[in-house]
C-alpha positions as CSV (number, residue, x, y, z in Angstrom):
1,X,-96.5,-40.8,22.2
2,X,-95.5,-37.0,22.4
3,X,-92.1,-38.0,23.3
4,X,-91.6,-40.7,20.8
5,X,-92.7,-37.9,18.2
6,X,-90.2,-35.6,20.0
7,X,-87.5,-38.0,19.4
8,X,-88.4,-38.7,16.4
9,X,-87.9,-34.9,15.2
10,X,-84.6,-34.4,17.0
11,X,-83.3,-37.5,15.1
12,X,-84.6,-36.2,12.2
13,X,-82.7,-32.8,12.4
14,X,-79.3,-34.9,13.7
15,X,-79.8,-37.4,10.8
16,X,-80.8,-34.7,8.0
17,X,-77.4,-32.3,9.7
18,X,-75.2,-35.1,9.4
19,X,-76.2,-36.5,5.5
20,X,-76.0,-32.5,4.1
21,X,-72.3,-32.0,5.9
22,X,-71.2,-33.6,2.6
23,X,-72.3,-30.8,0.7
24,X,-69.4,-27.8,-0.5
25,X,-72.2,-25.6,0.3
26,X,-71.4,-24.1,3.8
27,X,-72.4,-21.7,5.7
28,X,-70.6,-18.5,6.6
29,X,-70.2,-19.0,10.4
30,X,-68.5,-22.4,9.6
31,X,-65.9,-20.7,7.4
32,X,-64.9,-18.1,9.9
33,X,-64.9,-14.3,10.3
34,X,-62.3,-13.9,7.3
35,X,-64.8,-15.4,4.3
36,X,-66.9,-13.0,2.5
37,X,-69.6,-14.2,-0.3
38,X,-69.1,-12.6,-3.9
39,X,-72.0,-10.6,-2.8
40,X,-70.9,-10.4,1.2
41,X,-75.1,-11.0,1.6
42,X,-76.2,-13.3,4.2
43,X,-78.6,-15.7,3.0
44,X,-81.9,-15.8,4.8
45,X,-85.0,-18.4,4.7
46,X,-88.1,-16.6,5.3
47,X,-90.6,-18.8,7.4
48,X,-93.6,-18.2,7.2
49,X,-94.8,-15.9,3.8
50,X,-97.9,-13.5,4.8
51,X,-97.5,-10.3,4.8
52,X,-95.2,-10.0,8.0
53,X,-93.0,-12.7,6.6
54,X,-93.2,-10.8,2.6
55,X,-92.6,-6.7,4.2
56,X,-88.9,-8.1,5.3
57,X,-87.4,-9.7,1.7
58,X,-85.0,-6.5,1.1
59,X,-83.0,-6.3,4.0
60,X,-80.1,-4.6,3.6
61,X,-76.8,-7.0,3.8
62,X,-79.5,-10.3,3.3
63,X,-80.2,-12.1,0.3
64,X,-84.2,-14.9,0.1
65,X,-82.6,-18.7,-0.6
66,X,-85.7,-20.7,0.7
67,X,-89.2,-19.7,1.4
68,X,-91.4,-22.1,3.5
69,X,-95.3,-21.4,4.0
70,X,-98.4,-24.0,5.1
71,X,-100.0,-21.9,2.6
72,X,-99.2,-22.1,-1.2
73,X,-101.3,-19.0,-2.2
74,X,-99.0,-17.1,0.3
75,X,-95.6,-19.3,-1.5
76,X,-97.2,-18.2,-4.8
77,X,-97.4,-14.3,-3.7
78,X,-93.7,-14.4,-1.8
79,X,-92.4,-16.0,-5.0
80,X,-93.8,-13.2,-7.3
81,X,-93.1,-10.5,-5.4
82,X,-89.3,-12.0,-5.6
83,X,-89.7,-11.5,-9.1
84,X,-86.0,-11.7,-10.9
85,X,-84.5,-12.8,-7.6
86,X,-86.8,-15.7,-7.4
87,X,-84.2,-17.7,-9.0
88,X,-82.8,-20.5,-7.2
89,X,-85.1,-19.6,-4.1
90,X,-86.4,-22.7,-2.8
91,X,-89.8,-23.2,-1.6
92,X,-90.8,-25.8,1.3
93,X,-94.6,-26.7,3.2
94,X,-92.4,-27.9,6.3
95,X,-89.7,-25.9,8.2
96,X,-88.0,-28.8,9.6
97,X,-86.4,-29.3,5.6
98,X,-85.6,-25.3,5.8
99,X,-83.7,-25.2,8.6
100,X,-81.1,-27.8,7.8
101,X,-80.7,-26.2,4.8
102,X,-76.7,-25.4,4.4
103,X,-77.1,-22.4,2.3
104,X,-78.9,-20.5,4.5
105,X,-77.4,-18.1,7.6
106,X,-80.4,-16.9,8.9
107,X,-84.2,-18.2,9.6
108,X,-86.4,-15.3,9.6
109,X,-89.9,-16.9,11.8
110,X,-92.8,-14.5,10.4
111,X,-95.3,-17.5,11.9
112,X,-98.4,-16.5,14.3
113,X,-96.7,-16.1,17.6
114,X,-98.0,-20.0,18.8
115,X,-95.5,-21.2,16.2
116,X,-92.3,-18.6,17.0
117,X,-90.3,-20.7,20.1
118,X,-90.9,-24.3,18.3
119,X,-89.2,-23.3,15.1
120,X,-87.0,-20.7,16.9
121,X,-85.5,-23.3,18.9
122,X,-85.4,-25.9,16.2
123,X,-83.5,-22.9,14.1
124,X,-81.0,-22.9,17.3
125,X,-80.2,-26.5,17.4
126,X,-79.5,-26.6,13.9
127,X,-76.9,-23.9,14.0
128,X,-78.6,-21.2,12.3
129,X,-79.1,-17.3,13.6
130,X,-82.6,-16.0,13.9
131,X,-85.1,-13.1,13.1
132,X,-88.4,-13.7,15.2
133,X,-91.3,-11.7,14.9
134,X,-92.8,-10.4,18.0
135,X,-94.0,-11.4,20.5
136,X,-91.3,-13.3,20.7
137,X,-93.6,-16.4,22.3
138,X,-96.7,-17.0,23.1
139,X,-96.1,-18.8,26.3
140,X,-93.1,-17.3,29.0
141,X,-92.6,-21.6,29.6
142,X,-91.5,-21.2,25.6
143,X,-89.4,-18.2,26.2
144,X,-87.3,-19.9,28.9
145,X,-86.8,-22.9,26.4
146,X,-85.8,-20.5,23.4
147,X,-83.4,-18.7,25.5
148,X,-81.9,-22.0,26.5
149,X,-81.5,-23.2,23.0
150,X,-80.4,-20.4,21.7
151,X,-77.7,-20.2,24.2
152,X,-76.4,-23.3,24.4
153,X,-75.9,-23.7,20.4
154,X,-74.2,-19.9,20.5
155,X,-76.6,-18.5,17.8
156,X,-77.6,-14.6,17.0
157,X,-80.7,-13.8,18.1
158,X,-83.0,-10.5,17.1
159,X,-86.4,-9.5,18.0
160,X,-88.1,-7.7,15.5
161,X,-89.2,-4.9,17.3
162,X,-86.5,-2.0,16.9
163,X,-88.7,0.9,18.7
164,X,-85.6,0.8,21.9
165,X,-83.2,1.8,19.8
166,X,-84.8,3.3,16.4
167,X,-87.3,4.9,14.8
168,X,-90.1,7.7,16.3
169,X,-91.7,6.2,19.5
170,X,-95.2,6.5,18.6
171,X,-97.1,9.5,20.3
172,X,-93.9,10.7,21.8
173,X,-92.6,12.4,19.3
174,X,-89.0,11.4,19.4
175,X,-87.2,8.4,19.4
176,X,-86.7,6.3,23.4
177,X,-82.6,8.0,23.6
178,X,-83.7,10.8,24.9
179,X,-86.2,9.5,27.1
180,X,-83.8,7.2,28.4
181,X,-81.4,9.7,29.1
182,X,-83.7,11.4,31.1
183,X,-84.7,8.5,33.2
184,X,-81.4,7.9,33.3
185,X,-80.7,10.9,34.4
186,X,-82.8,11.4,37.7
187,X,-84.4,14.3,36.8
188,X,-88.0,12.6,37.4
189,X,-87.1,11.0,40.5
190,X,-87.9,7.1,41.7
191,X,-89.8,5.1,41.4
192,X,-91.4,6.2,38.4
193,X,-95.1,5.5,36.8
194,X,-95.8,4.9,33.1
195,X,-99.0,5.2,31.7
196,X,-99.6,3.4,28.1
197,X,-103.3,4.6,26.7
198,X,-105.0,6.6,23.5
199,X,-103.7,9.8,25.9
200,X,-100.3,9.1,25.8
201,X,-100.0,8.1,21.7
202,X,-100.5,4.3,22.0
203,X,-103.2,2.4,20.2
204,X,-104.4,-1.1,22.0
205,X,-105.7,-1.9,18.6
206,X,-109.1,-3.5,20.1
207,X,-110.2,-4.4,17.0
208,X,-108.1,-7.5,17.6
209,X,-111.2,-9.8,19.2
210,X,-112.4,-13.0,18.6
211,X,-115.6,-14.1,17.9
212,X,-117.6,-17.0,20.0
213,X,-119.8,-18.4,17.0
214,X,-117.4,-19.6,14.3
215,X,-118.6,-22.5,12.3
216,X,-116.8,-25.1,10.9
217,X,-116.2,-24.5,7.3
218,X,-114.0,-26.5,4.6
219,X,-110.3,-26.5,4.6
220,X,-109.5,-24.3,1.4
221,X,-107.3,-26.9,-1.2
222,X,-103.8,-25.1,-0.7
223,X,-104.0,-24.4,3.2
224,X,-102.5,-27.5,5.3
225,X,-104.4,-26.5,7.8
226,X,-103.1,-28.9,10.3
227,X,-99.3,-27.9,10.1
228,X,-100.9,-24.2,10.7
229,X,-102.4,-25.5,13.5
230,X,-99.7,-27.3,14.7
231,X,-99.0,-27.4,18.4
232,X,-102.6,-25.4,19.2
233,X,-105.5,-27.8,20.1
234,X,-107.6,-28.5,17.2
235,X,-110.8,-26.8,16.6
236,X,-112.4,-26.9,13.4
237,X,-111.6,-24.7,10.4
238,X,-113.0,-21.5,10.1
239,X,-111.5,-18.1,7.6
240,X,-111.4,-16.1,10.8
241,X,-109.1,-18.1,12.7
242,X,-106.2,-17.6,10.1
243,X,-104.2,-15.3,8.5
244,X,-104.9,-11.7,9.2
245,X,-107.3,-12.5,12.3
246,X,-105.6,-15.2,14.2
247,X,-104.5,-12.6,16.7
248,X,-108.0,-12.9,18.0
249,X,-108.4,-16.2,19.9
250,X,-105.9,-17.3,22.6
251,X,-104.7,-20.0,21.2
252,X,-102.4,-18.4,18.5
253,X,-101.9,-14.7,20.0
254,X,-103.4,-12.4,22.6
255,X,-105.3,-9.4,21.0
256,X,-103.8,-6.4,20.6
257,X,-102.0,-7.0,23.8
258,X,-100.6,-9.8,22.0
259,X,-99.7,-7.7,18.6
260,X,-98.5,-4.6,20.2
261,X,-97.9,-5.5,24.0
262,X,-94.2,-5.9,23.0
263,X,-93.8,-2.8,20.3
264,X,-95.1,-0.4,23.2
265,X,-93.4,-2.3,26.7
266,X,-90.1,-3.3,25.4
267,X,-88.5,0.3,25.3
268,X,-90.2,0.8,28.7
269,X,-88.7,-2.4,30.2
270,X,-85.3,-0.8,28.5
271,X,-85.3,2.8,29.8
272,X,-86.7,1.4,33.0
273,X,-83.8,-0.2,33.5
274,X,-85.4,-3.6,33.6
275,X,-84.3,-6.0,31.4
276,X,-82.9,-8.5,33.6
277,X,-85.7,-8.7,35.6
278,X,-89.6,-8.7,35.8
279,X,-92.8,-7.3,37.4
280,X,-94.0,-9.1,40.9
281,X,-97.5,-8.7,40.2
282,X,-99.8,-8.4,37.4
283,X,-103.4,-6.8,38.0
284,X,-106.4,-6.6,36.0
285,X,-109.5,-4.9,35.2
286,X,-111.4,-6.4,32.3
287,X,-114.5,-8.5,31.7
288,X,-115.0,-11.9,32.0
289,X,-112.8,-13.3,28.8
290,X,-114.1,-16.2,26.6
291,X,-111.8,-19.1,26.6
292,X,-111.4,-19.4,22.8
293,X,-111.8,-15.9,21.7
294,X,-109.9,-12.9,23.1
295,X,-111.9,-10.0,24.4
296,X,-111.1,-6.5,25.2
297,X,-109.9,-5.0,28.8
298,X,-109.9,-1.7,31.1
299,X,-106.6,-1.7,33.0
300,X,-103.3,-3.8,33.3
301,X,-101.0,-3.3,36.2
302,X,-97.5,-4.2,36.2
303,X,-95.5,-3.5,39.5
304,X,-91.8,-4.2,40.1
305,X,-90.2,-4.7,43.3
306,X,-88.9,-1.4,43.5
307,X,-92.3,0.2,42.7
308,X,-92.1,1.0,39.5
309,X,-95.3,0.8,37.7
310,X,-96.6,0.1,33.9
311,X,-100.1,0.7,33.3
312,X,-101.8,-0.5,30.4
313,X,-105.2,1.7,30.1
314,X,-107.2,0.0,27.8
315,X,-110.7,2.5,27.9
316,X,-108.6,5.6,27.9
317,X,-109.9,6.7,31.6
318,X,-107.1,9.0,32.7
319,X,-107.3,11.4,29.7
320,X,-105.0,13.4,31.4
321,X,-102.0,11.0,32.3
322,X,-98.3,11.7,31.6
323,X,-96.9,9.6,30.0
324,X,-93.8,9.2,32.8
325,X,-95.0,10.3,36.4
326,X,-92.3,10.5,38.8
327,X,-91.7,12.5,42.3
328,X,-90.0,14.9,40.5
329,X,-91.9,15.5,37.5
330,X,-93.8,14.5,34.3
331,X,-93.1,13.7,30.9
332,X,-96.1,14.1,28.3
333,X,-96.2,13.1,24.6
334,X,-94.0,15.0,22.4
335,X,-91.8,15.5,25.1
336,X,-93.4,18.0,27.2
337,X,-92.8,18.5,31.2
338,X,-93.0,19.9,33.5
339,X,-90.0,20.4,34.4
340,X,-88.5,23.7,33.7
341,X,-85.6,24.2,31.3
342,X,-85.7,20.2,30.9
343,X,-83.5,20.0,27.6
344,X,-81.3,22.6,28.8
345,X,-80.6,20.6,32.2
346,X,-80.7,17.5,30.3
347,X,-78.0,18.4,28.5
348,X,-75.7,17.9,31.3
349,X,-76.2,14.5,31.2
350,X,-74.7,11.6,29.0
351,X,-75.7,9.4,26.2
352,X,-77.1,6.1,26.9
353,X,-74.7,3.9,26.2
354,X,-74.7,2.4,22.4
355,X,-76.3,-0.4,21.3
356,X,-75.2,-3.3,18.7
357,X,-78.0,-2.6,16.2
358,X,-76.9,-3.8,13.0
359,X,-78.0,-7.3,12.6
360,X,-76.0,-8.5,9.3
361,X,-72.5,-7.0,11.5
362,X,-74.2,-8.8,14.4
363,X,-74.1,-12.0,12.2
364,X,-70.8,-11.9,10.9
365,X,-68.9,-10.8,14.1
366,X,-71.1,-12.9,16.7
367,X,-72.3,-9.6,18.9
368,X,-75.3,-9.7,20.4
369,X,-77.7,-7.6,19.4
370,X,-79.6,-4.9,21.4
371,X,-83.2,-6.7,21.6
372,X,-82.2,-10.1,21.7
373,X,-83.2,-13.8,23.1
374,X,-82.6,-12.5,26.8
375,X,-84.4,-8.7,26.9
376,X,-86.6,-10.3,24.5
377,X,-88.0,-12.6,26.7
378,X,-88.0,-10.5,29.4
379,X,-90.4,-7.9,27.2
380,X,-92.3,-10.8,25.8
381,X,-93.1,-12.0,29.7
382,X,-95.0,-8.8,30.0
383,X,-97.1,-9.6,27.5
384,X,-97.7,-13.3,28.7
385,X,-97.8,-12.5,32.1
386,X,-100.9,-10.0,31.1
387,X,-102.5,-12.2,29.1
388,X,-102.8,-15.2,31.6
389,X,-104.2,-12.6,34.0
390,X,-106.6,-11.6,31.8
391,X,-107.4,-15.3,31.2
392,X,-108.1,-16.2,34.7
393,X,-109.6,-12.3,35.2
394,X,-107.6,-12.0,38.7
395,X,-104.6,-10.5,40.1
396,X,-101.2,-12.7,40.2
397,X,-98.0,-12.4,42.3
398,X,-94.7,-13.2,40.0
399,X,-91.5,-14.9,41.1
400,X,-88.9,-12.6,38.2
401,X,-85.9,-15.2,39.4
402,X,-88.1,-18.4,39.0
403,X,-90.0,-16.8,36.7
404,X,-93.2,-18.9,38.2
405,X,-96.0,-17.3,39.8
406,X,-96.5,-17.4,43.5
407,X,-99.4,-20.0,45.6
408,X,-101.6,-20.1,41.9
409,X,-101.5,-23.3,40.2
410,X,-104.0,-22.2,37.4
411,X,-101.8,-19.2,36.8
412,X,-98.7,-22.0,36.4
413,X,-100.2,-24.3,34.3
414,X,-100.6,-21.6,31.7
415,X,-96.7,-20.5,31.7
416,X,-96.1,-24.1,29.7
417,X,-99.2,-24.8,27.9
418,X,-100.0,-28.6,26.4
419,X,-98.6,-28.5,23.0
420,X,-100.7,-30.8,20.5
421,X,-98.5,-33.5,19.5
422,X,-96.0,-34.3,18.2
423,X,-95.0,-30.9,18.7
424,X,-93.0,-29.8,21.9
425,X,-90.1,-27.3,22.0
């Protein structure tokens, strides 16, 4: 049955492609490089209208066409907010009509995370570019299928987490260049040891937790609540599973592991110097977690083969950490050492190279972008490769060129997770 229904929603994409190629309306990858728009504004479709999908309508370079929400309160809210420019803008329940759209360059998915790689990969295979929230999935057997699809249809692909190559790092004080180029540089020596806790200027946002006695309650009139669902088992409706708690229960996210695992451990993967690779084990410290809702932890432990270590200190029990712990020295929040002299000798040393971090350019000129499908999912595998740990509560061994862990079959069958039908990706 799942892969009749799988069949069945390819052909629906190939048939629905094929019917609107009769349109005038084209996009601006088919006309080529030279064609600019009146307004030279890509046209976006926002999926998924809370108030992830709602903080992103005024991008520069991007104009809203279509709007697509499970929810019509949400449709209602996105729509008004638009206000004037809510003119023309379409509004759909079900994102396989959005993405065949012609009008439309670029699918923005603002879903919870258990949604992201379906309708990232669908977005793929029907030739549009894509802005996914993070993480970027919620399974690394999703990942690997998302980075295939986008691939093989030759799409743009951006991660919306932007801390590698903008904006003030958190409790650092400065933006990651300049921790980068120090990395870079040697000055800390190798291997080196980062610690990510309340010390250091990173919030695990423990508030984030599920709770064990929900009761079922009734389906409010203008949620579908089974296309919210959608390829997460079904359990029966309840306020707290939606919306602006969802990130509690493992089913749709992972805690605040799961909301800002990849804000905090994607720069790290970058400066690192990891983003073609992965961690070889994964340990944990935590309590027994619940299998529906998520719970909090003590300590994650990331190790790469060449014994470079993230640590994920979740009760804040080293209050005197560095942030960055190497043979040679430490770096602390704000960018303190102690080194001597540091930004005077660091100033001997280059730049990090530059990154392609305008998406619209991006777009028009086919670059990749700096945090896209591949680093992505490489930043996104810490997150699931934590989370599964914490779901079994043990220590794992990690294959980074399979991408598979080693001798654990439980720890496997959680990399691609049984998708409700008809859903698969």
């Amino acid at each position: 049955m799942a892969k009749q229904n799988s069949d069945s929603r390819r052909a629906f994409l190939k048939n629905s492609l094929g019917a609107l190629a009769a349109f005038t309306i084209v996009p601006r990858h088919v006309l080529g490089r030279g064609y600019l728009a009146p307004s030279d504004q890509l046209t976006k479709a926002v999926i998924g209208t809370g108030g992830m999908g709602r903080g992103h309508f005024g991008y520069a370079g991007t104009r809203v066409v279509a709007l697509c929400d499970v929810d019509r309160s949400h449709l209602k809210l996105a729509m008004d907010q638009l206000g004037d420019k809510s003119k023309g803008v379409k509004t759909f329940a079900d994102y396989r009509e959005v993405i065949t759209l012609p009008e439309v360059d670029i699918v923005h998915v603002a879903t919870p995370p258990h949604w992201h790689g379906i309708i990232a990969a669908d977005a793929a295979r029907a030739g549009k570019d894509i802005w996914c929230e993070k993480p970027m999935t919620a399974t690394i057997g999703e990942g690997k299928r998302l980075v295939e699809a986008v691939q093989q249809h030759g799409r743009i692909f951006r991660l919306n987490t932007w801390f590698r190559f903008e904006d003030r790092f958190y409790g650092m004080g400065t933006t990651v260049k300049p921790i980068k180029k120090l990395v870079d540089s040697g000055l800390l020596g190798w291997p080196l040891k980062v610690t990510v806790s309340k010390h250091t200027g990173f919030d695990w946002k423990f508030y984030w937790v599920g709770k064990t006695n929900l009761e079922a309650m009734p389906v409010p009139k203008e949620l579908d609540y089974d296309m919210w669902l959608g390829p997460a088992p079904y359990r029966p409706y309840n306020p707290h599973r939606v919306h602006q708690t969802f990130r509690g229960y493992w089913d749709y996210d992972g805690g605040g592991l799961g909301d800002m695992g990849q804000h905090y451990l994607d720069p790290i993967q970058y400066f690192l110097g990891k983003d073609d690779t992965s961690p070889v084990s994964v340990e944990v410290d935590a309590p027994q977690q619940h299998p529906d809702a998520v719970g909090t932890w003590r300590r994650i432990t990331y190790t790469y083969a060449d014994g470079c270590q993230i640590i994920l200190d979740g009760d804040g029990a080293d209050e005197k950490a560095a942030y960055i712990e190497g043979p040679k020295g430490k770096l602390y929040p704000g960018f303190r050492s102690d080194i001597q002299d540091l930004e005077k000798k660091l100033a001997a040393f280059p730049d990090p190279a530059p990154q392609q971090t305008d998406f619209v350019d991006a777009v028009k000129n086919r670059r990749k972008f700096a945090l896209n499908e591949e680093n992505g999912h490489r930043s996104a595998t810490l997150v699931n490769m934590g989370k599964i740990a914490l779901r079994l509560n043990r220590s794992l061994k990690f294959d980074p060129v399979k991408q598979e862990f080693i001798d654990d079959a439980g720890a496997n069958a959680l990399i691609y997770q049984p998708m409700r039908g008809p859903w698969t990706i």
